[in-house]
C-alpha positions in Angstrom: 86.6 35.0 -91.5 84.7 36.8 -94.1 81.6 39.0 -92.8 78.3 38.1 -93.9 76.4 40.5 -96.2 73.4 41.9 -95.3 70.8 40.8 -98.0 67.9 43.5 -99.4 66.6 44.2 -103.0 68.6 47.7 -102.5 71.9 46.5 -101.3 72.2 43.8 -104.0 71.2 46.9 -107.1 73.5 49.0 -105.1 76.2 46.5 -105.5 75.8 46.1 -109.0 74.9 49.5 -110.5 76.9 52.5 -111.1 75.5 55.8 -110.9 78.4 57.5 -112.5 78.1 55.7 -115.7 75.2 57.4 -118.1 73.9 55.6 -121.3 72.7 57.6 -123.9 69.2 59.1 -123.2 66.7 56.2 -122.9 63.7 58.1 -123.3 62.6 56.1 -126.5 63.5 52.9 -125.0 61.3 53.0 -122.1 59.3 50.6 -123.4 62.0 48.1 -122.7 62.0 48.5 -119.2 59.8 47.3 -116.3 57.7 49.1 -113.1 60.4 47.1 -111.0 63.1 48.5 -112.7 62.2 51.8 -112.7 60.7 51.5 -108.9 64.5 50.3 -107.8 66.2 53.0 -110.4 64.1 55.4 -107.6 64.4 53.9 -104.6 68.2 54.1 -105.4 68.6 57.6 -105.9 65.9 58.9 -104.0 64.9 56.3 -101.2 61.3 56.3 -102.5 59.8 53.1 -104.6 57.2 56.0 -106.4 54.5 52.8 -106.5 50.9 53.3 -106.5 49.6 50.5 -104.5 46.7 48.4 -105.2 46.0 50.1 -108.8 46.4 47.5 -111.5 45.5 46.4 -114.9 42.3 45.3 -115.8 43.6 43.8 -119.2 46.6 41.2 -118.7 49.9 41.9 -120.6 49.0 45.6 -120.5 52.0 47.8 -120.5 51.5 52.3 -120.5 53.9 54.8 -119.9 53.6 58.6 -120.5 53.3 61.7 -119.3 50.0 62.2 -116.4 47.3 64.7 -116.7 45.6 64.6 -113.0 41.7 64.8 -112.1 40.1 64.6 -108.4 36.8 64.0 -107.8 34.2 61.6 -106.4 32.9 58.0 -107.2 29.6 59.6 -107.5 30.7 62.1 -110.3 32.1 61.0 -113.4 31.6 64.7 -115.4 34.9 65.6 -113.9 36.7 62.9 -116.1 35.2 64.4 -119.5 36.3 67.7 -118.4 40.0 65.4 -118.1 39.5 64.2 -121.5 39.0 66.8 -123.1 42.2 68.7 -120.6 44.6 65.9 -122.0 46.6 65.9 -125.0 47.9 63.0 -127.7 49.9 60.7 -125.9 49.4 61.8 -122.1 47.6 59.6 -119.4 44.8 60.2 -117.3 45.4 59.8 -113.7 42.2 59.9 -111.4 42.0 59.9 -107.8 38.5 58.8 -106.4 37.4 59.6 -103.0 36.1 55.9 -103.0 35.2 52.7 -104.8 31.3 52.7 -104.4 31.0 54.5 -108.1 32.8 53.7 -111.4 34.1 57.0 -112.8 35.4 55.3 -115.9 33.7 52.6 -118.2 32.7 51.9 -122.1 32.4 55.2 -123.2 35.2 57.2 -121.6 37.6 54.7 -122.5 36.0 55.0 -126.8 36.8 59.0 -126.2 39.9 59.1 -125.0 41.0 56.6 -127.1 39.3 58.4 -130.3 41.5 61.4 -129.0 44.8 59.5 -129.1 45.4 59.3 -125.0 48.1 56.5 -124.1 45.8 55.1 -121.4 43.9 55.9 -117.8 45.0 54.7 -114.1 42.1 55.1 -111.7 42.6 55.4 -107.8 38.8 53.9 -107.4 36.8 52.0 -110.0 35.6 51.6 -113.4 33.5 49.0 -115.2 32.4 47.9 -118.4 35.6 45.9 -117.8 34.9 43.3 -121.3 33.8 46.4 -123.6 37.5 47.9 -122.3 39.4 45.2 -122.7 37.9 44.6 -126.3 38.3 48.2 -127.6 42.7 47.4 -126.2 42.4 50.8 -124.4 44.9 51.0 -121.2 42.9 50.9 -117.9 44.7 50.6 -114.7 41.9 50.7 -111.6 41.7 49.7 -107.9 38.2 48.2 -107.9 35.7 47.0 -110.3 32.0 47.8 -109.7 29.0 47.8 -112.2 27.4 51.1 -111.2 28.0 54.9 -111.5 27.3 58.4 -110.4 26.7 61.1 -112.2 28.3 63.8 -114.6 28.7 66.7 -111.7 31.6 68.0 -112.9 32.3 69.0 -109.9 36.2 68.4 -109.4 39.2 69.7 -109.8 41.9 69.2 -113.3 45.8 69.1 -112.8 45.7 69.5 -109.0 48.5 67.6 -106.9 47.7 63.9 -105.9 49.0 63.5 -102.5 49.0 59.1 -101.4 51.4 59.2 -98.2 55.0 60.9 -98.9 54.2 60.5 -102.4 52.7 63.3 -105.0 51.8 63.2 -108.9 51.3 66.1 -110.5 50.7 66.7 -113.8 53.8 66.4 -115.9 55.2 63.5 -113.8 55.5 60.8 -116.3 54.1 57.6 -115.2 54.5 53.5 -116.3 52.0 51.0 -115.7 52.7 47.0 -116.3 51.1 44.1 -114.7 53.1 44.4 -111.7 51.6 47.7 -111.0 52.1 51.6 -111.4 55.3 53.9 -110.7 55.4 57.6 -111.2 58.7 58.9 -111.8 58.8 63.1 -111.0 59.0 65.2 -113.9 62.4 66.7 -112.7 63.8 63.6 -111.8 62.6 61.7 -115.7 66.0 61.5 -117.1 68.1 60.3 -113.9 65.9 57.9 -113.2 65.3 56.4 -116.5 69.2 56.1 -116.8 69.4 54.4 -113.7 66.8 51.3 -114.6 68.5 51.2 -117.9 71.9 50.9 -115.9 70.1 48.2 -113.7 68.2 46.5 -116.4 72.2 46.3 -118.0 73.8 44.7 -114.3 70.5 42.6 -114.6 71.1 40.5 -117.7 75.2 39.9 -116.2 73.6 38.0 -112.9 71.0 36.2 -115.3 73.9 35.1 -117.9 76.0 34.0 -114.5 73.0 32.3 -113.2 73.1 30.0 -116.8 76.4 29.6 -116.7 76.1 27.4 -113.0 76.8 30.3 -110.8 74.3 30.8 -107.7 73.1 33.4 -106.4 75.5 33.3 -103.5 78.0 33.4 -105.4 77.4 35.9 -107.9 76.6 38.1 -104.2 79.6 37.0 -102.7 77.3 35.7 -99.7 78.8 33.2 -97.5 
């Protein structure tokens, strides 16, 4: 009598990736890969999923990835994101952490600037509004509220300072993706394992898909009886 299998997202990627088996790097096909692939490629090697909960796009079939410049301030002080801006270089992405949602520290004009500077996008940990001007200017804006109002420029925070949400950190470096499914940041030192593994995964992916049009189910393809 064969012994049933026990079922979870990580035994079934387990079962069908190898982490012996490198592609070339995959840096410049990142693009081609998802938050959920990249999410598993980490919970696989380092038992941590590296999501961001609750912070998504405000645009939909918006897609960002690159590497994070951090700011921490207050909803009531948005000065502390220009000082961000103007930290950040071609290419990077903002990553603010608001104490709360009452204040927008990101809107209309933030997202013209850094876009006029050439950054790849922003992901707020509070809100931001001005939400149609955004979304017609095709600036990346990932955010965990929408609000209408907002502080004022204090300037008061703090510029590449270590995020801490649970047993999770960003720091600037880490590189970051956002999709519509959400936001995972991937550690700096771990970039080029972890991009390998989702491309690995992203590969095993596509077999079970072909099998599954071929007639196969998914308990067979698992071998779960």
């Amino acid at each position: 009598m064969s012994k049933k299998m026990e079922i979870s997202p990580e035994s079934l990627l387990e079962q069908f990736s190898s982490k012996k088996t490198y592609p070339e790097p995959v840096e410049s096909r990142s693009e081609d890969l998802t938050t959920p692939q990249l999410s598993d490629a980490l919970n696989l090697l380092t038992g941590k999923t590296g999501v961001i909960p609750f912070i998504k796009p405000i645009e939909k079939n918006t897609k960002v990835s690159g590497y994070v410049v951090t700011a921490k301030t207050k909803s009531e002080d948005w000065g502390t994101v220009l000082k961000a801006i103007d930290t950040a270089k071609t290419g990077q992405i903002l990553f603010i952490d608001s104490e709360d949602d009452d204040n927008a520290v990101w809107g209309e004009l933030t997202s013209k600037y850094a876009q006029k500077k050439g950054l790849a996008g922003t992901m707020i940990n509070g809100s931001v509004r001005d939400v149609r001007a955004i979304r017609e200017l095709s600036y990346p804006v990932f955010s965990r509220s929408i609000v209408p109002n907002a502080g004022e420029p204090k300037a008061e925070g703090q510029i590449n300072v270590c995020l801490v949400y649970g047993d999770l950190q960003i720091k600037s470096g880490d590189w970051v993706m956002g999709d519509e499914c959400g936001v995972v940041v991937v550690p700096a030192e771990l970039f080029q394992d972890v991009m390998e593994q989702a491309s690995n995964l992203k590969k095993e992916e596509a077999k079970i898909l072909n099998r599954i049009e071929d007639g196969q189910s998914l308990s067979e393809i698992f071998n779960f009886k």
